[in-house]
PyMOL commands that place a pseudoatom at each C-alpha (Angstrom):
pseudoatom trace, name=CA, resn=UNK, resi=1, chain=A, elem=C, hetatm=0, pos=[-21.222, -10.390, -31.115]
pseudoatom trace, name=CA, resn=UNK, resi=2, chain=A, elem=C, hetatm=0, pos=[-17.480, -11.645, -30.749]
pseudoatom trace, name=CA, resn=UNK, resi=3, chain=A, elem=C, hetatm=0, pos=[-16.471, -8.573, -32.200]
pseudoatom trace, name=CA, resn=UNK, resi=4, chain=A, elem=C, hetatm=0, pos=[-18.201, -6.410, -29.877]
pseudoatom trace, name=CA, resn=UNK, resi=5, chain=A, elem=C, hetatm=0, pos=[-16.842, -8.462, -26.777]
pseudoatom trace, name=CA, resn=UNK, resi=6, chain=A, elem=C, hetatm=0, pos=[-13.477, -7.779, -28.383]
pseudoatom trace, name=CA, resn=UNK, resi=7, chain=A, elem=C, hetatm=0, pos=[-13.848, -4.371, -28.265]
pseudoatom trace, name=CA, resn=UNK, resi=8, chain=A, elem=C, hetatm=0, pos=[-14.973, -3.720, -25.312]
pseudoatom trace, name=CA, resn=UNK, resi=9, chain=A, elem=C, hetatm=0, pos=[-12.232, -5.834, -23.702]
pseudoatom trace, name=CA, resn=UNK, resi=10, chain=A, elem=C, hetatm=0, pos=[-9.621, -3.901, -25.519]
pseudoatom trace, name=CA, resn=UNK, resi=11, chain=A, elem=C, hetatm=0, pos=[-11.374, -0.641, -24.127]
pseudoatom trace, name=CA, resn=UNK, resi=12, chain=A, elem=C, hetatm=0, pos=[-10.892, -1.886, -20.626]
pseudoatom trace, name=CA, resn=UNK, resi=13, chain=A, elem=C, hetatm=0, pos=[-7.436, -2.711, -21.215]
pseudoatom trace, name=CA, resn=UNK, resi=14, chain=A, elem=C, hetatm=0, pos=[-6.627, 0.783, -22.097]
pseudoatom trace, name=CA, resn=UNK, resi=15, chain=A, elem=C, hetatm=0, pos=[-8.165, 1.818, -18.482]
pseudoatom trace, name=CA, resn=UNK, resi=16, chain=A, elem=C, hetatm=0, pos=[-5.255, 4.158, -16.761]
pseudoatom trace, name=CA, resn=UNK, resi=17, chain=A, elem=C, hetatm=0, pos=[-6.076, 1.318, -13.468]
pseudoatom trace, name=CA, resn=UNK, resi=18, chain=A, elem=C, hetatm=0, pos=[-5.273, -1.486, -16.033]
pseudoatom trace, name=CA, resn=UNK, resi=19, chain=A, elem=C, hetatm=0, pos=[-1.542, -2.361, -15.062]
pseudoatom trace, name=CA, resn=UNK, resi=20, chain=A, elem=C, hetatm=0, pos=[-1.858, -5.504, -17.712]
pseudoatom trace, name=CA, resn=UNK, resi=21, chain=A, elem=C, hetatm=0, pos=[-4.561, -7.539, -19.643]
pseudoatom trace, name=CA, resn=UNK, resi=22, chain=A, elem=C, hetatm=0, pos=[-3.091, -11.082, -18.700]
pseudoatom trace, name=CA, resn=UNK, resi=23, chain=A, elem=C, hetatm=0, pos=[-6.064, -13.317, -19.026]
pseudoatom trace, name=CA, resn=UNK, resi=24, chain=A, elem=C, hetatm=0, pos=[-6.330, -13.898, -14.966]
pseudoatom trace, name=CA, resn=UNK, resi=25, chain=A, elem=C, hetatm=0, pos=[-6.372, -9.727, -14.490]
pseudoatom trace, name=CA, resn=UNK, resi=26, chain=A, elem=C, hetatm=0, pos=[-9.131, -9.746, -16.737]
pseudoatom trace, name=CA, resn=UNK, resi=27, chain=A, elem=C, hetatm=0, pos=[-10.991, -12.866, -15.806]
pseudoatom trace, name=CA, resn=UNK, resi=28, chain=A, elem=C, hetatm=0, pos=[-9.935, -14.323, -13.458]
pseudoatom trace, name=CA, resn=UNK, resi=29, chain=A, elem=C, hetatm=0, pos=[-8.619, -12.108, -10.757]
pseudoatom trace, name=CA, resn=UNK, resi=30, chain=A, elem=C, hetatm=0, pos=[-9.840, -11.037, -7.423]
pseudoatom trace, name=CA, resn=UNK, resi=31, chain=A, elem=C, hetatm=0, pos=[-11.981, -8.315, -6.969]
pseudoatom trace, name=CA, resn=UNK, resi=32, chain=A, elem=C, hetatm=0, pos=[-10.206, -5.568, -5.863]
pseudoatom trace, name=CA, resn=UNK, resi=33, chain=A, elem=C, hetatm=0, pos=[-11.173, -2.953, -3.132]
pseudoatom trace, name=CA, resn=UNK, resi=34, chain=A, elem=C, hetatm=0, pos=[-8.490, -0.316, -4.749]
pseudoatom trace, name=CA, resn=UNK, resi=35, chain=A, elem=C, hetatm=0, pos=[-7.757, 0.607, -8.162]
pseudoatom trace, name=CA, resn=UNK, resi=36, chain=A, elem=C, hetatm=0, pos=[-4.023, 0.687, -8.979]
pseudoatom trace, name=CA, resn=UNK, resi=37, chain=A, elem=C, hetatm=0, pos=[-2.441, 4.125, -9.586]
pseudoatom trace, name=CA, resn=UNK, resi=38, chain=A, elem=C, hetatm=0, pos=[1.097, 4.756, -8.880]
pseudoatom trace, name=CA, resn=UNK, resi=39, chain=A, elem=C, hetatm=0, pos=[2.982, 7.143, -6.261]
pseudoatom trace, name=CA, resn=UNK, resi=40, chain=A, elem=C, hetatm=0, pos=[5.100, 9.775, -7.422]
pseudoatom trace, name=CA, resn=UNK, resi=41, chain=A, elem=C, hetatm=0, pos=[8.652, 9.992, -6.467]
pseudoatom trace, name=CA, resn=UNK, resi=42, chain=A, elem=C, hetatm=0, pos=[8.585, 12.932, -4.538]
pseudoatom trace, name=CA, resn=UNK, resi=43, chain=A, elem=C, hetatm=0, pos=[5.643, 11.735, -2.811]
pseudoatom trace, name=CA, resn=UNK, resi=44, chain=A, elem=C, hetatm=0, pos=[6.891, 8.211, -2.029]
pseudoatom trace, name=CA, resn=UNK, resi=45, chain=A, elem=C, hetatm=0, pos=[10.030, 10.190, -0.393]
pseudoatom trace, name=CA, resn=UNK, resi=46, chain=A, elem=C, hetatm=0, pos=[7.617, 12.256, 1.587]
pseudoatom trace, name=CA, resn=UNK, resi=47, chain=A, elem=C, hetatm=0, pos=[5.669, 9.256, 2.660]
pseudoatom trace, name=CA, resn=UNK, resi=48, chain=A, elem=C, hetatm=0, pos=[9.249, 7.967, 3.987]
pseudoatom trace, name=CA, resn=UNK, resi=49, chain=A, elem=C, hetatm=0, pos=[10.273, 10.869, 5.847]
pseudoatom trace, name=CA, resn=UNK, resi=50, chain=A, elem=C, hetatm=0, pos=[6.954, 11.205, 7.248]
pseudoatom trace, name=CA, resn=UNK, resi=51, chain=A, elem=C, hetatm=0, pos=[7.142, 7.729, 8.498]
pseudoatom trace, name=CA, resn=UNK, resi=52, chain=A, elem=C, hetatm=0, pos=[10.819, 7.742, 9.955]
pseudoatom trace, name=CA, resn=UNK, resi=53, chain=A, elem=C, hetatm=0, pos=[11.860, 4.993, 7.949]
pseudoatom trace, name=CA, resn=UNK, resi=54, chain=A, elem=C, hetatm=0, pos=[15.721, 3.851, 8.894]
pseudoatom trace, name=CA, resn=UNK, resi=55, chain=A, elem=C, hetatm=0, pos=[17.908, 1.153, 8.400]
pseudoatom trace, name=CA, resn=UNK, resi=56, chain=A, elem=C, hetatm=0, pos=[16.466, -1.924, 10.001]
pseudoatom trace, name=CA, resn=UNK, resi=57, chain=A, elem=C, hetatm=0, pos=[12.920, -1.462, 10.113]
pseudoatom trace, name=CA, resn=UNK, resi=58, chain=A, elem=C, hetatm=0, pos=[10.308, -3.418, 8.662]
pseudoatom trace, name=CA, resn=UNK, resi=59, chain=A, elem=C, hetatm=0, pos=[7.976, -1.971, 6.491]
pseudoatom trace, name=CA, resn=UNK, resi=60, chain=A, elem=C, hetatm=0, pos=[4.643, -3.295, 5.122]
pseudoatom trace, name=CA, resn=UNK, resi=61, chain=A, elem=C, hetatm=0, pos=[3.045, -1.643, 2.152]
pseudoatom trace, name=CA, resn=UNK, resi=62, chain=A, elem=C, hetatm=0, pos=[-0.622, -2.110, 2.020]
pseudoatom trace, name=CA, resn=UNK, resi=63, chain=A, elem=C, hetatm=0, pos=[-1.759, -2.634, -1.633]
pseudoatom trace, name=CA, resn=UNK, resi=64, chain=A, elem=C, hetatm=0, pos=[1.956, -2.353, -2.495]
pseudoatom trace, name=CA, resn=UNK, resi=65, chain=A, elem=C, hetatm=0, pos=[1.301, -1.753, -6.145]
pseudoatom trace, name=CA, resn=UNK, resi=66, chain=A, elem=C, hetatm=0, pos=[4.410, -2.103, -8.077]
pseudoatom trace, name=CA, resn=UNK, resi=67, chain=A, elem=C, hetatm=0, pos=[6.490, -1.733, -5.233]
pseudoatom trace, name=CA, resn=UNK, resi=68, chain=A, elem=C, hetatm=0, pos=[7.729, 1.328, -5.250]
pseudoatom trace, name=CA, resn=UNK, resi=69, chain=A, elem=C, hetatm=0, pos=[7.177, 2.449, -1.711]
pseudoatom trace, name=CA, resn=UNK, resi=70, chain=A, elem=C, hetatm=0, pos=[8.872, -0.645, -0.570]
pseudoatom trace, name=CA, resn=UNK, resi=71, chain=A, elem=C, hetatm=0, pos=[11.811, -0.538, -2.251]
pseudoatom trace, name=CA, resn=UNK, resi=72, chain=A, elem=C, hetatm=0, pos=[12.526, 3.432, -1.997]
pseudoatom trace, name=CA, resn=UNK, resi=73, chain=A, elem=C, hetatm=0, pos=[12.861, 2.371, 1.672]
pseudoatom trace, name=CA, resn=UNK, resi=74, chain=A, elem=C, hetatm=0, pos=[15.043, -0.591, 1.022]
pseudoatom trace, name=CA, resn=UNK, resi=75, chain=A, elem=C, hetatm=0, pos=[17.356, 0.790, -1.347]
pseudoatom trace, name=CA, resn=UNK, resi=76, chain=A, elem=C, hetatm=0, pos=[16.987, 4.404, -0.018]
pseudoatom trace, name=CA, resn=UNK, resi=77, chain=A, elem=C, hetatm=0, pos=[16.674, 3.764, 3.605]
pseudoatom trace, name=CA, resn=UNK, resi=78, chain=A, elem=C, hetatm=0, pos=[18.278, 0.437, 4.303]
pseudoatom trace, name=CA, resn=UNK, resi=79, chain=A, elem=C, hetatm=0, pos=[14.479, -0.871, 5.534]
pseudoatom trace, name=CA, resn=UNK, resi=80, chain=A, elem=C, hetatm=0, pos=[13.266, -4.237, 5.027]
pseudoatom trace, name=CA, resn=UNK, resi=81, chain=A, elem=C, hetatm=0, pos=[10.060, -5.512, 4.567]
pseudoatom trace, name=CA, resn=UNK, resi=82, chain=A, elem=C, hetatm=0, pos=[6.741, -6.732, 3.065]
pseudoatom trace, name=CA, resn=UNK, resi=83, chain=A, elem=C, hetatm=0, pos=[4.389, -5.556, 0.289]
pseudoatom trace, name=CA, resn=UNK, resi=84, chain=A, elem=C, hetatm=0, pos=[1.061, -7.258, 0.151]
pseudoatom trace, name=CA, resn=UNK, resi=85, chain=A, elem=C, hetatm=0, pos=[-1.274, -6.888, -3.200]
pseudoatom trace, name=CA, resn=UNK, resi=86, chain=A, elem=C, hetatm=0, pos=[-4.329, -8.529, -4.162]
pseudoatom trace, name=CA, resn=UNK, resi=87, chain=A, elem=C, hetatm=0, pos=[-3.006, -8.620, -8.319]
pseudoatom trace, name=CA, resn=UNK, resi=88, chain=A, elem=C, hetatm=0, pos=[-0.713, -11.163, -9.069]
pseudoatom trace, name=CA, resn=UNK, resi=89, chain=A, elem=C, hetatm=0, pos=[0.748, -9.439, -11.988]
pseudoatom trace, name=CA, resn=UNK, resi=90, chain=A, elem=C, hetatm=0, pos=[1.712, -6.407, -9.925]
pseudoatom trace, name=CA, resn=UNK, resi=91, chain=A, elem=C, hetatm=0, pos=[2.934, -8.329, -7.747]
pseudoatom trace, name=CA, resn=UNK, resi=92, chain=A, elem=C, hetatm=0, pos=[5.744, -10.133, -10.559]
pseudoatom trace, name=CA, resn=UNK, resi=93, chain=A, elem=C, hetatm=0, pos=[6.311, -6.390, -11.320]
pseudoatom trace, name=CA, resn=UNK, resi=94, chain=A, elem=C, hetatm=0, pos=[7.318, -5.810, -7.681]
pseudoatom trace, name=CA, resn=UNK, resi=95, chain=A, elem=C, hetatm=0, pos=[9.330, -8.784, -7.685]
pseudoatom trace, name=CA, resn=UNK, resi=96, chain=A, elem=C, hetatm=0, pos=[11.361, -7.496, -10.881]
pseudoatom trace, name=CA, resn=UNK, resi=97, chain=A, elem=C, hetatm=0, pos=[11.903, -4.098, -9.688]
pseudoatom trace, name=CA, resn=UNK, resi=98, chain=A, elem=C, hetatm=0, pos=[13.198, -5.092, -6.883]
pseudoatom trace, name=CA, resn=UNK, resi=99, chain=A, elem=C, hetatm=0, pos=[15.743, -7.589, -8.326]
pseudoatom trace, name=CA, resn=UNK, resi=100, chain=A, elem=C, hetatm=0, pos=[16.494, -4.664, -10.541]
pseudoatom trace, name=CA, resn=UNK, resi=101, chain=A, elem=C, hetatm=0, pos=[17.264, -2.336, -7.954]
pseudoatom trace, name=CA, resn=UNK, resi=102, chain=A, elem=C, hetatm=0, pos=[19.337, -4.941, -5.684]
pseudoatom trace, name=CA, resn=UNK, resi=103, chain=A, elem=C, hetatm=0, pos=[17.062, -5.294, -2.523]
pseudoatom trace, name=CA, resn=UNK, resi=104, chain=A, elem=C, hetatm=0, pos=[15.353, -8.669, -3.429]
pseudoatom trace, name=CA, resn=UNK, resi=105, chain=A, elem=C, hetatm=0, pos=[17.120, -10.295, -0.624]
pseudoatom trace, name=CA, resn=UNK, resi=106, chain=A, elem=C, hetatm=0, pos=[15.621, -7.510, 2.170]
pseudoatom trace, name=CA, resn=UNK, resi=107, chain=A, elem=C, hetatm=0, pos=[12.204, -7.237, 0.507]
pseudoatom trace, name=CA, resn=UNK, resi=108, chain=A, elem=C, hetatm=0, pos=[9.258, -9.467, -0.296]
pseudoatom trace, name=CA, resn=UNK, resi=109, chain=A, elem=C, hetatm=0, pos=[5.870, -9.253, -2.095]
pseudoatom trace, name=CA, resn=UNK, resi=110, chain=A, elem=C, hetatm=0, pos=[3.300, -11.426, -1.936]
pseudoatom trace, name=CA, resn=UNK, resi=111, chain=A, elem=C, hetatm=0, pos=[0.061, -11.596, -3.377]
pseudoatom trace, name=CA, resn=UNK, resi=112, chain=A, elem=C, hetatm=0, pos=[-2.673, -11.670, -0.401]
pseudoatom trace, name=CA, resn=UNK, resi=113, chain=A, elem=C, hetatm=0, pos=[-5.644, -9.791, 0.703]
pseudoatom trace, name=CA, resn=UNK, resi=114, chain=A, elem=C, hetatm=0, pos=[-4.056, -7.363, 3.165]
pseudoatom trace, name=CA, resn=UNK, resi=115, chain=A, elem=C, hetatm=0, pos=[-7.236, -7.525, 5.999]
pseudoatom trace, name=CA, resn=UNK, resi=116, chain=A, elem=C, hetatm=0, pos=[-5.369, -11.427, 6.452]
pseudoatom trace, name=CA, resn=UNK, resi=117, chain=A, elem=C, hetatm=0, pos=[-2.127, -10.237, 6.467]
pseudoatom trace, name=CA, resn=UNK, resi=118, chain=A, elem=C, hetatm=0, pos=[-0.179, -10.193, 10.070]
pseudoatom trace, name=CA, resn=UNK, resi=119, chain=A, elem=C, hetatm=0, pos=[0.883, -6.860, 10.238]
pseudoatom trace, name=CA, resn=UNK, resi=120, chain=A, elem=C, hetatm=0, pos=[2.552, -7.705, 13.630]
pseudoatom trace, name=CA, resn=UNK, resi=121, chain=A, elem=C, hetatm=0, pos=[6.237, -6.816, 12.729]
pseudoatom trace, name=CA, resn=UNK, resi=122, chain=A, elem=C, hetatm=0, pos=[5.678, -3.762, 11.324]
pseudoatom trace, name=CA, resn=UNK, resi=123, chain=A, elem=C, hetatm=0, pos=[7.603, -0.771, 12.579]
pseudoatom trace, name=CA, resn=UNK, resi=124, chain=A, elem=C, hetatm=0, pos=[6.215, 1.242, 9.408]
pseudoatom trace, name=CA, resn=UNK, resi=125, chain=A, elem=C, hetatm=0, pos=[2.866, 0.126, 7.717]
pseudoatom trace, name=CA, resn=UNK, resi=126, chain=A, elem=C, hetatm=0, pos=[2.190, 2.174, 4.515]
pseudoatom trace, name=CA, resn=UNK, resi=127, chain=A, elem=C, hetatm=0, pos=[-1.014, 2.665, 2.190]
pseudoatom trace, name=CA, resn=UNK, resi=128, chain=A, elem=C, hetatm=0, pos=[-2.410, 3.823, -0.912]
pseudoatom trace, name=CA, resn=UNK, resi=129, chain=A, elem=C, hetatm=0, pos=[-5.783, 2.916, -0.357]
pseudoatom trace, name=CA, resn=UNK, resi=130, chain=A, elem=C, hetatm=0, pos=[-9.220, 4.344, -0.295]
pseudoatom trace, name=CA, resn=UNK, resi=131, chain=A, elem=C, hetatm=0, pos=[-11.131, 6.101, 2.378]
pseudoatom trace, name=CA, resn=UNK, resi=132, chain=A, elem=C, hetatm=0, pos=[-13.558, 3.367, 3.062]
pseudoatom trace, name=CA, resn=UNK, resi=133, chain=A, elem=C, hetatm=0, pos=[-10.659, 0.941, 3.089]
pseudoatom trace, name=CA, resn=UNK, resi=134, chain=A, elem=C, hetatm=0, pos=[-8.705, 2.948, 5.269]
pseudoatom trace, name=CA, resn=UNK, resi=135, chain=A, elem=C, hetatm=0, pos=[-11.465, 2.657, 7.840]
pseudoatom trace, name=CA, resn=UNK, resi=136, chain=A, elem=C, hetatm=0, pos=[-11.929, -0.663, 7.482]
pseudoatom trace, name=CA, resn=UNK, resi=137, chain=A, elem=C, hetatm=0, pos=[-8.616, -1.217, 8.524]
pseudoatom trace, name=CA, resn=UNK, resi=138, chain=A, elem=C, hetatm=0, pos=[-8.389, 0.562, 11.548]
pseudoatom trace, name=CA, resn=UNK, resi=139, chain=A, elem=C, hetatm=0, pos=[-9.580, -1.935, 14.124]
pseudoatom trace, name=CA, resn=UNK, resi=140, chain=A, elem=C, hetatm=0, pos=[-6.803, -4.375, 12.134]
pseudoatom trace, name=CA, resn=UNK, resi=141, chain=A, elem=C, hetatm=0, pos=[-4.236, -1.391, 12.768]
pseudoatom trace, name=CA, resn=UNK, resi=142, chain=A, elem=C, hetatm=0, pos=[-4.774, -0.878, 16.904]
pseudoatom trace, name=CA, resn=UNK, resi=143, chain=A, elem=C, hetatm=0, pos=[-5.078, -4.511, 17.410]
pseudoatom trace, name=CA, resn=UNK, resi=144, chain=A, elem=C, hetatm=0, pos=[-1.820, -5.766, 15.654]
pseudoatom trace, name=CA, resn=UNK, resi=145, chain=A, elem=C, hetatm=0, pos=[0.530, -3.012, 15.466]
pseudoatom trace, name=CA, resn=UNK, resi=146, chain=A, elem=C, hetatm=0, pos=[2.602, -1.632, 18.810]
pseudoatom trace, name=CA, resn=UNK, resi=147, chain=A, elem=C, hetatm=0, pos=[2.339, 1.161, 20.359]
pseudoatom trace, name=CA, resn=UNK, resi=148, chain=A, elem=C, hetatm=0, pos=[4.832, 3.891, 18.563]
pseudoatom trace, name=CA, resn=UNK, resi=149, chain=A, elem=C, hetatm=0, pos=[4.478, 1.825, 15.159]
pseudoatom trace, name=CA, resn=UNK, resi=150, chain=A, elem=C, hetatm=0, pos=[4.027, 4.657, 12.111]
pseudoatom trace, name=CA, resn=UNK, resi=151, chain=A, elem=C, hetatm=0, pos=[1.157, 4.528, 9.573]
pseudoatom trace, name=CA, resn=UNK, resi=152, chain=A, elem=C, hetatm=0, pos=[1.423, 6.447, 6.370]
pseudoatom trace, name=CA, resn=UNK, resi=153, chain=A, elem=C, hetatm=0, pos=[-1.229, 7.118, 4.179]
pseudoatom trace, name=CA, resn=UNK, resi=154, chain=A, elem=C, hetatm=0, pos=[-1.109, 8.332, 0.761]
pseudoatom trace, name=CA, resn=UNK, resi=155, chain=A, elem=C, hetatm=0, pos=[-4.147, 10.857, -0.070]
pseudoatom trace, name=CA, resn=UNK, resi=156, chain=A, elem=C, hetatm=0, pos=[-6.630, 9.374, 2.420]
pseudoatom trace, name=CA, resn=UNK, resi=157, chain=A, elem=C, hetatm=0, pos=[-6.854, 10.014, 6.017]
pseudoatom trace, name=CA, resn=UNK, resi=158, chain=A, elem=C, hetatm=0, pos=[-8.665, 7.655, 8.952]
pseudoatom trace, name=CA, resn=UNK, resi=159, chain=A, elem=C, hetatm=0, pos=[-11.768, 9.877, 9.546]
pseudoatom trace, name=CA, resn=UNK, resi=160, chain=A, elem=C, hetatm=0, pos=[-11.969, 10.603, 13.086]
pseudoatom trace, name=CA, resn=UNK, resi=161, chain=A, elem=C, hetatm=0, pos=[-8.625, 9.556, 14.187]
pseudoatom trace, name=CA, resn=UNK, resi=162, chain=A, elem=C, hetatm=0, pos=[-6.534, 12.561, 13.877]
pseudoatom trace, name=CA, resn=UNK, resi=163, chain=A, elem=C, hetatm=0, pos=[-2.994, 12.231, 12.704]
pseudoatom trace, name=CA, resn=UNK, resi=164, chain=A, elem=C, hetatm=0, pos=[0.168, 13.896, 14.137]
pseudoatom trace, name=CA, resn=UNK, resi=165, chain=A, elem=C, hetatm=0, pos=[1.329, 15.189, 10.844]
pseudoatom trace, name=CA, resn=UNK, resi=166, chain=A, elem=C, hetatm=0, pos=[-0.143, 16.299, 7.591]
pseudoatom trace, name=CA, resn=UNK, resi=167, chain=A, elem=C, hetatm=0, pos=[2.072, 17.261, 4.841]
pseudoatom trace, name=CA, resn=UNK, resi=168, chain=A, elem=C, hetatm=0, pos=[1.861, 18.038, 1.022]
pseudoatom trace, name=CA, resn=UNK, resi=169, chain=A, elem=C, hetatm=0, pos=[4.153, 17.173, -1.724]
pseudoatom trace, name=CA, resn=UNK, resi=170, chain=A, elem=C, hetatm=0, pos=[3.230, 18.245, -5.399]
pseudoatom trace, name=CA, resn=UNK, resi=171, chain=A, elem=C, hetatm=0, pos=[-1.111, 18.191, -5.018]
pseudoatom trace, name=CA, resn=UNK, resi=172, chain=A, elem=C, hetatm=0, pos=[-0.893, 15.434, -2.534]
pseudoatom trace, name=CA, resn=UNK, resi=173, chain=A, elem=C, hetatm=0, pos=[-1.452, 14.953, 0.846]
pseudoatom trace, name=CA, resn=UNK, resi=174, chain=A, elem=C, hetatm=0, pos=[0.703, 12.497, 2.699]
pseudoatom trace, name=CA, resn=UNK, resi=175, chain=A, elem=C, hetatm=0, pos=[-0.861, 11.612, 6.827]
pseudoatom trace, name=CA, resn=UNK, resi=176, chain=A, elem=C, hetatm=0, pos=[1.363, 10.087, 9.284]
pseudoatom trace, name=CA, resn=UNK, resi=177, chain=A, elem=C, hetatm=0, pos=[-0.077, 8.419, 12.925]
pseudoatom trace, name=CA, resn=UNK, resi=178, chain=A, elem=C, hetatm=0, pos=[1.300, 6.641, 15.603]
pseudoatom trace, name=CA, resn=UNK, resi=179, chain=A, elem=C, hetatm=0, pos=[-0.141, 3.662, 17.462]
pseudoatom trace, name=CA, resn=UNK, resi=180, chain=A, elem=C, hetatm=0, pos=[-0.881, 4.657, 21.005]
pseudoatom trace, name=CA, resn=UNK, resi=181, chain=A, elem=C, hetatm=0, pos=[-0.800, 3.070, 23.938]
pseudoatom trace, name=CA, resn=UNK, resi=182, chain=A, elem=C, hetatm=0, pos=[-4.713, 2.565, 24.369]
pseudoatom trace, name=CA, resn=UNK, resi=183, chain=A, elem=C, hetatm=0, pos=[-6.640, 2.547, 21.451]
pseudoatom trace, name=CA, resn=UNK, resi=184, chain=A, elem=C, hetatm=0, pos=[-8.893, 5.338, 21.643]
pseudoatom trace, name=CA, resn=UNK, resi=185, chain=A, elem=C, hetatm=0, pos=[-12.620, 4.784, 21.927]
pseudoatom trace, name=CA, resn=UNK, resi=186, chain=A, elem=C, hetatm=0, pos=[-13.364, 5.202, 18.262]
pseudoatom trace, name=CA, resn=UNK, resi=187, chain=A, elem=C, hetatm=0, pos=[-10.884, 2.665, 17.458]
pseudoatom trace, name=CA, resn=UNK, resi=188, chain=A, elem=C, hetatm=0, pos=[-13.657, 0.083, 15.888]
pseudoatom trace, name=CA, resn=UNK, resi=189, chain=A, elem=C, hetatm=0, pos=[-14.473, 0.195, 12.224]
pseudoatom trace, name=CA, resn=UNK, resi=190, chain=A, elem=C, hetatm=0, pos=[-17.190, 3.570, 12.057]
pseudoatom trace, name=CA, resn=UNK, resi=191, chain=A, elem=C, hetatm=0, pos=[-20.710, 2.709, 10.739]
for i in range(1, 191): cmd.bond("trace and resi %d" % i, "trace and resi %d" % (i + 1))
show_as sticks, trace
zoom trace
């Protein structure tokens, strides 16, 4: 019977979502509403231009991943910024990349659920997410960010809210919005 547990946890540490099989990723770890697959380069740089990103913005990354986003607009684009993750060993990941690429000091990561994350300072909020999640966060979006802030989605759109831009890179879609001034109608969470 040991065996078979064995097994079966060495299967799902082979899953391509399986970042690492540290006892608290496997165990112990939140639950989390997104699996982890990474951004390609040319879409992370699509994601960037679609969002405007310049020196001196801040930039959060919702379900940051290893980082990547984040620092490609530090390093790249002189941003700053935050990149929020429910996995604590993605999150060490992020950390060492970004002492590796020299923007530790302008970017932070921090392991947190990102619907209790202030998302206040933004000037650029990013995601990876999933539909559902994306709608989930909507209401979060229109009631924290200002008006004129950019939101970039990888892959995933906001249902009925209709972005300014839609671009491709490679087979993926990249979404860009803006924060209006009102909140339109259909701002709440849909049903």
């Amino acid at each position: 019977m040991l065996a078979l547990g064995l097994i079966a946890l060495g299967g799902r540490c082979m899953l391509p979502t399986m970042v690492s099989c540290s006892a608290t990723t496997l165990f112990g770890g939140p639950a989390l509403d997104v699996p982890y697959k990474t951004t390609r380069r040319d879409v992370v740089a699509l994601m960037l231009e679609m969002g405007e990103v310049k020196a001196g913005d801040t930039v959060i990354d919702l379900g940051t991943g290893d980082g990547r986003i984040l620092i490609a607009a530090a390093k790249e684009r002189g941003a700053k910024g935050l990149g929020v993750d429910l996995d604590h060993v993605l999150i060490a990941k992020a950390r060492d990349a970004a002492a590796d690429a020299g923007v530790a000091d302008r970017v932070r990561f921090e392991a947190a659920d990102l619907f209790k994350t202030d998302l206040s300072s933004a000037d650029v909020v990013t995601m990876y997410l999933l539909p559902e999640v994306n709608l989930r966060l909507r209401p979060q979006l229109f009631a924290q960010l200002k008006p004129g802030t950019r939101v970039v989605s990888h892959a995933f759109d906001m249902g009925d809210w209709k972005p300014e831009a839609k671009r491709r890179a490679g087979g993926s879609t990249v979404y860009m919005w803006r924060i209006p001034q009102t909140p339109p109608a259909t701002a709440q969470t849909p049903r």
